[in-house]
Backbone as CSV, one residue per row, in Angstrom:
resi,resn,N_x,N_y,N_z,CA_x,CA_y,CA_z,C_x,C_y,C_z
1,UNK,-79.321,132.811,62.956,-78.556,133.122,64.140,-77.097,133.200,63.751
2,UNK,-76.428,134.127,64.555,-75.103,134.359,63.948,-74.303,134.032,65.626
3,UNK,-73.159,133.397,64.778,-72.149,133.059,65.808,-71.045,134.414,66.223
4,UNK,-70.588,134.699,67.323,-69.062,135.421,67.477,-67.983,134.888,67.957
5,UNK,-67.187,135.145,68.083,-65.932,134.458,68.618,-65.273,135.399,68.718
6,UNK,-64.877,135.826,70.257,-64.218,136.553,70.857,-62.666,135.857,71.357
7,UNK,-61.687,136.775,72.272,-60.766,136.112,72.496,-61.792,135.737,73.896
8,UNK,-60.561,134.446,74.010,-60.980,133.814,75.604,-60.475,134.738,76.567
9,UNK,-61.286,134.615,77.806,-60.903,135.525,78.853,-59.803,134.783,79.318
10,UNK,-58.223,135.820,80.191,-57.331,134.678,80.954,-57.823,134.136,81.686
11,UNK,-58.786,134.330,82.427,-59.285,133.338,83.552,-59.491,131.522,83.196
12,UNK,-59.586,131.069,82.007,-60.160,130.282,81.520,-58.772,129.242,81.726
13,UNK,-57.953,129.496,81.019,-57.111,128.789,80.273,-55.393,129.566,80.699
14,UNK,-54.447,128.622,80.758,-53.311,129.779,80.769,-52.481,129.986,79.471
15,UNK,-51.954,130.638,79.082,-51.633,131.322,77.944,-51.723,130.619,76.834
16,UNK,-50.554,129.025,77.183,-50.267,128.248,76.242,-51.173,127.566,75.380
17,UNK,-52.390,127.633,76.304,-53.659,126.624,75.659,-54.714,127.500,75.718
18,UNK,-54.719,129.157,75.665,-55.841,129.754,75.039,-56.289,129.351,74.194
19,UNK,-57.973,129.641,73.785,-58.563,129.199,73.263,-59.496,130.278,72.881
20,UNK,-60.711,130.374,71.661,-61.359,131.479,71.798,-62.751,130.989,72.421
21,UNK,-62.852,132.225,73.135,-64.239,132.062,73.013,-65.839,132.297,72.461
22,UNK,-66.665,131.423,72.337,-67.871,131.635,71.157,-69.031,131.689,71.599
23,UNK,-69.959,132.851,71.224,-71.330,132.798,71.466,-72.141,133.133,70.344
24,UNK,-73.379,133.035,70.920,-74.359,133.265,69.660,-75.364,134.587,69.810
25,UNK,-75.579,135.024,68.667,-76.745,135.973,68.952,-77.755,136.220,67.300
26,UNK,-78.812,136.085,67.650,-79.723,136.664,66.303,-80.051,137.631,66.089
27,UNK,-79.733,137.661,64.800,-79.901,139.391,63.925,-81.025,139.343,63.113
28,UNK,-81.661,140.285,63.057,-82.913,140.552,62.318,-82.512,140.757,60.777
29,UNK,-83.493,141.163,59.615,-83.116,141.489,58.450,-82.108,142.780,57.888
30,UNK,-82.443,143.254,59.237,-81.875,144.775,59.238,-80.257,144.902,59.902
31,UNK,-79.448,143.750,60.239,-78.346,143.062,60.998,-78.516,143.981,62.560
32,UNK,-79.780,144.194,62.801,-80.323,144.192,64.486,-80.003,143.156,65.584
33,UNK,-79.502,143.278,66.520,-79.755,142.381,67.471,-81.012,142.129,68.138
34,UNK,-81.374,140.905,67.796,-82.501,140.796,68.810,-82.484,140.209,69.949
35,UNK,-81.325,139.296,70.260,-81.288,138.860,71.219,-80.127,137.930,71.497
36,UNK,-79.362,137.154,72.283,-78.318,136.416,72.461,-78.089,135.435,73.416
37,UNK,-77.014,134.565,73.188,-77.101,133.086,74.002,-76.082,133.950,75.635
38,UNK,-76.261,133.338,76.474,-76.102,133.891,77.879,-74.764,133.517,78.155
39,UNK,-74.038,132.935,77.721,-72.750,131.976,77.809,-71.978,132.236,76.725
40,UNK,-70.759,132.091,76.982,-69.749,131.824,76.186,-69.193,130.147,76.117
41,UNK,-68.880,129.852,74.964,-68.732,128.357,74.443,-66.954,128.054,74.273
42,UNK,-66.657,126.956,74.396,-65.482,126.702,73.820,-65.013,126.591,72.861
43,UNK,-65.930,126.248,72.139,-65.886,126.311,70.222,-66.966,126.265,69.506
44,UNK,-66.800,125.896,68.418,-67.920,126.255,67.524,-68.931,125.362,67.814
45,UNK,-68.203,123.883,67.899,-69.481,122.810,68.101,-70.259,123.280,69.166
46,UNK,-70.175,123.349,70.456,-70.351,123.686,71.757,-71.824,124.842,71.567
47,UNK,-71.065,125.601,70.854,-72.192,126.763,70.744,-73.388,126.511,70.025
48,UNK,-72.713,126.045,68.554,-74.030,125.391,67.178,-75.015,124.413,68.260
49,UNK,-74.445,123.663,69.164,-75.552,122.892,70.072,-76.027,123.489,70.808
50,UNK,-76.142,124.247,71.776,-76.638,125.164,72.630,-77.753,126.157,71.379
51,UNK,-77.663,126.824,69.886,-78.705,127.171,69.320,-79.354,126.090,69.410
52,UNK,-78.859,124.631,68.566,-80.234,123.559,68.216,-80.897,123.315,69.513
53,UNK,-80.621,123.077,70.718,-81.658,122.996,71.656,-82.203,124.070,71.896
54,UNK,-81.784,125.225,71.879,-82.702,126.489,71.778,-83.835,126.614,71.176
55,UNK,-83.654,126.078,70.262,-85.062,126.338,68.738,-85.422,124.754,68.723
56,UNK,-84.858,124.068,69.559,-86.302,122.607,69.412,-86.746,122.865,70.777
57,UNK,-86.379,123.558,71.875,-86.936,123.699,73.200,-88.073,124.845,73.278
58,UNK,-88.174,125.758,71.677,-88.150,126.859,72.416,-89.957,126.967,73.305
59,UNK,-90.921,125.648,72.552,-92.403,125.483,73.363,-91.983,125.657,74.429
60,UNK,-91.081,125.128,75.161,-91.039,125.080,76.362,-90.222,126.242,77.126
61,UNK,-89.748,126.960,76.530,-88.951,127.730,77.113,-89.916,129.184,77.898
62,UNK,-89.486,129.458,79.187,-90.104,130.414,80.015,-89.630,131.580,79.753
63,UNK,-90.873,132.569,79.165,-90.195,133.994,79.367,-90.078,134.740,80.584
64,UNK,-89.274,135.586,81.030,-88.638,136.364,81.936,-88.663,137.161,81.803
65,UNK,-89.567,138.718,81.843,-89.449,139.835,81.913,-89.376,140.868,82.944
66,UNK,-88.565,140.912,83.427,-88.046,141.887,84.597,-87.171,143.466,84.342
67,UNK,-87.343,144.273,85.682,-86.338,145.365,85.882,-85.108,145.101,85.982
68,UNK,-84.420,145.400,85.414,-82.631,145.167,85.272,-81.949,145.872,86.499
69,UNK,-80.758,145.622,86.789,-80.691,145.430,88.102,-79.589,147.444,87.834
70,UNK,-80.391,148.549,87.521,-79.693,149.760,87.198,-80.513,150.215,87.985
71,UNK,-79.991,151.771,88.035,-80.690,152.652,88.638,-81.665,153.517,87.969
72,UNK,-81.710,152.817,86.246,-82.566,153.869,85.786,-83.888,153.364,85.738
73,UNK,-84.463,152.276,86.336,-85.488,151.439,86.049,-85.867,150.941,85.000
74,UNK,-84.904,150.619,84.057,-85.238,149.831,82.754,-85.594,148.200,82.907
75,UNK,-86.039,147.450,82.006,-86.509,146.405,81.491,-86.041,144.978,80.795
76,UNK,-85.609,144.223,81.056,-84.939,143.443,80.187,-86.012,142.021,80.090
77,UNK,-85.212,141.393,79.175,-86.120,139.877,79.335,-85.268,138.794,79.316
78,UNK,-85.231,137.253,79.730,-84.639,136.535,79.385,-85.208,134.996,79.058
79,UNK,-84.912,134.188,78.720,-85.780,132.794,78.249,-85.172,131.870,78.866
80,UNK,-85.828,131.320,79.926,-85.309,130.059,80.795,-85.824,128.606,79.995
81,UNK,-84.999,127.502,80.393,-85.647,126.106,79.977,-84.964,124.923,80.919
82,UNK,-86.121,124.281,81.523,-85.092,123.381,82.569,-84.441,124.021,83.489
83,UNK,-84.882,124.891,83.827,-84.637,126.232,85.118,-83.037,126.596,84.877
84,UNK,-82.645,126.879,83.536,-81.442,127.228,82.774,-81.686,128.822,82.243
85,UNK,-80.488,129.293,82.133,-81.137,130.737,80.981,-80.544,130.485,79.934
86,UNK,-81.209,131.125,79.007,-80.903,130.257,77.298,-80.668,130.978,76.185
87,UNK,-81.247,132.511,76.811,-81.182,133.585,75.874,-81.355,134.860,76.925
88,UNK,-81.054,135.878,76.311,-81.442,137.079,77.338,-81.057,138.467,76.124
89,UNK,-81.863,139.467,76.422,-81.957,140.434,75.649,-80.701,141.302,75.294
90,UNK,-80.797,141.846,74.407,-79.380,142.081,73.720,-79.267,143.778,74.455
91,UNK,-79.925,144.438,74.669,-79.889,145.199,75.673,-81.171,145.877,76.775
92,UNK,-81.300,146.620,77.477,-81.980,146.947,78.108,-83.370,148.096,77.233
93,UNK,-84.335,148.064,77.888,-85.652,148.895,77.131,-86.217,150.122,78.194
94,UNK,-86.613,151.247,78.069,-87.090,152.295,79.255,-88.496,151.765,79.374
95,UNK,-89.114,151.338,79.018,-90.466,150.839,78.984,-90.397,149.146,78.765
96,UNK,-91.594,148.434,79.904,-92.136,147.195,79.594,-92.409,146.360,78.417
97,UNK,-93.515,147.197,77.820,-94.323,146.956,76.652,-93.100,147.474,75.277
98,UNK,-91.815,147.954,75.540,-91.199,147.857,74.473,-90.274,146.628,74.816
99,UNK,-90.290,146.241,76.246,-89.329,144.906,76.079,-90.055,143.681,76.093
100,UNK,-91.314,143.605,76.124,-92.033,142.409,75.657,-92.277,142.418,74.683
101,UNK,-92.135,143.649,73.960,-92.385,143.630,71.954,-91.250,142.830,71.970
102,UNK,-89.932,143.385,72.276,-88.720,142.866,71.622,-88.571,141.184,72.029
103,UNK,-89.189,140.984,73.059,-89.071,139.505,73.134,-89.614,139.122,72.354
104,UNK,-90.692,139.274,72.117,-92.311,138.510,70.862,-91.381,138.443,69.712
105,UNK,-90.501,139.638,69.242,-89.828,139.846,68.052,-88.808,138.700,68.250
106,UNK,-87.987,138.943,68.863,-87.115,137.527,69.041,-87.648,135.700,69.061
107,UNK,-88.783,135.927,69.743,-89.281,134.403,69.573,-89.751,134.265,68.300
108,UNK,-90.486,135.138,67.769,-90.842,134.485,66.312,-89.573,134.586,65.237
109,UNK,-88.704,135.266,65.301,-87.274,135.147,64.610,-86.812,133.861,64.379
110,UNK,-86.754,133.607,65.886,-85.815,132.266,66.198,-86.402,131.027,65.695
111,UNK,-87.800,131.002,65.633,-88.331,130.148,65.068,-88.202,130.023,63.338
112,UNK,-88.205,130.994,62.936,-88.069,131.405,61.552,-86.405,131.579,60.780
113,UNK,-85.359,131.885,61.783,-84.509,131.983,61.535,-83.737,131.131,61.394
114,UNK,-82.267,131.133,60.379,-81.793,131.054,59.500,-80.044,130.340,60.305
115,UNK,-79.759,129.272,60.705,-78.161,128.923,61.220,-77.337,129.778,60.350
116,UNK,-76.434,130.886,60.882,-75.374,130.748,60.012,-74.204,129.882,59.546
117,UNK,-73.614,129.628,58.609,-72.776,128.517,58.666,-71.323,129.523,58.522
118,UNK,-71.030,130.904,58.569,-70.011,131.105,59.011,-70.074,132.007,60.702
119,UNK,-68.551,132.456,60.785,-68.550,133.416,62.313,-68.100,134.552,61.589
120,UNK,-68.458,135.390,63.308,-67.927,137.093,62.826,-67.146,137.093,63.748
121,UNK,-66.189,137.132,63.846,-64.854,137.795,65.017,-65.073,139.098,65.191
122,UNK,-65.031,139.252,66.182,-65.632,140.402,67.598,-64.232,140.563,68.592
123,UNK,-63.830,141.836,68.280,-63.319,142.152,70.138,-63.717,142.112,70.917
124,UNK,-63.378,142.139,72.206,-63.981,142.067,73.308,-64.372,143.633,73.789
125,UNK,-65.527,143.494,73.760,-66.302,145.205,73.844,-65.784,145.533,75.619
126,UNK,-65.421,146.914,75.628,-65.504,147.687,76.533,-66.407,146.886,77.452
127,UNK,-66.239,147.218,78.843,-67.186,146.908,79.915,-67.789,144.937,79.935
128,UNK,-67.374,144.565,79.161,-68.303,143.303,79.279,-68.035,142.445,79.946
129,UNK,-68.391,141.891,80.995,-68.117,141.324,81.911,-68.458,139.619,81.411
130,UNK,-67.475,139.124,81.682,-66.794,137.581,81.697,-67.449,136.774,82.599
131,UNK,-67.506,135.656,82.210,-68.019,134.624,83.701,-66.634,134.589,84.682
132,UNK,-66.633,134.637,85.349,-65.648,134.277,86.402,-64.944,135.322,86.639
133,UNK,-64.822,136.825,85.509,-64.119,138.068,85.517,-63.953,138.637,87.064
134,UNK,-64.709,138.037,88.687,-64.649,138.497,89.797,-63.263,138.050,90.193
135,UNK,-63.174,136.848,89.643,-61.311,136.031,90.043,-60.702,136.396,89.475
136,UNK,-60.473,137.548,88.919,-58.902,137.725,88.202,-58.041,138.300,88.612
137,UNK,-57.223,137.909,88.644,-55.728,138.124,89.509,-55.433,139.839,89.443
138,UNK,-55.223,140.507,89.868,-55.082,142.041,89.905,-53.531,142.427,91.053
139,UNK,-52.493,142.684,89.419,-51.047,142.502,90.613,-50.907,144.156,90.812
């Protein structure tokens, strides 16, 4: 599983005490996404814990495969635990049976896969919406 660290959104923090923010996502052999943590973290520790309960929870963790909330009727999946979400698909599928492959592919990864012990610094991609991004001040 590989870590990112983006900048923090302003909403978080005010200037002086920005901070970045960190999430996780696993890459296949092929540096594929297969899938990613639902949250953004405050730091590194924060996040590295949120994987280890991921991959000692994951017996228990509920899959979620639903229509994504578009107009094109696509597919997504996500992995609940403790009525939490814990992971969710790295993007959307036109077909079911290709987004329950990609889950199957992701659960046996995660089980098999590998902590990274460094990060990749990431911009903040076009369009991606922030937790709290509905409150932001707009002068």
């Amino acid at each position: 599983m590989d870590v990112e660290r983006r900048q923090a959104p302003d909403e978080w923090t005010p200037a002086a005490n920005r901070a970045e923010a960190v999430s996780w996502r696993l890459v296949g052999a092929n540096n594929h996404e297969l899938g990613r943590g639902p949250d953004f973290h405050r730091g590194h520790t924060a996040c590295h814990s949120a994987v280890v309960r991921l991959r000692d929870g994951l017996d228990r963790a509920v899959p979620l495969v639903t229509m994504a909330a578009d107009a094109a009727g696509t597919w997504t999946w996500q992995l609940a635990m403790d009525d939490r979400c814990v992971a969710v698909a790295a993007r959307t599928y036109r077909r079911q049976r290709e987004c329950r492959d990609s889950l199957q592919l992701f659960l046996t990864a995660a089980v098999a896969g590998q902590v990274a012990s460094g990060v990749t610094y990431t911009r903040r991609l076009r369009g991606l919406r922030l937790p709290d991004a509905a409150r932001r001040n707009v002068s």
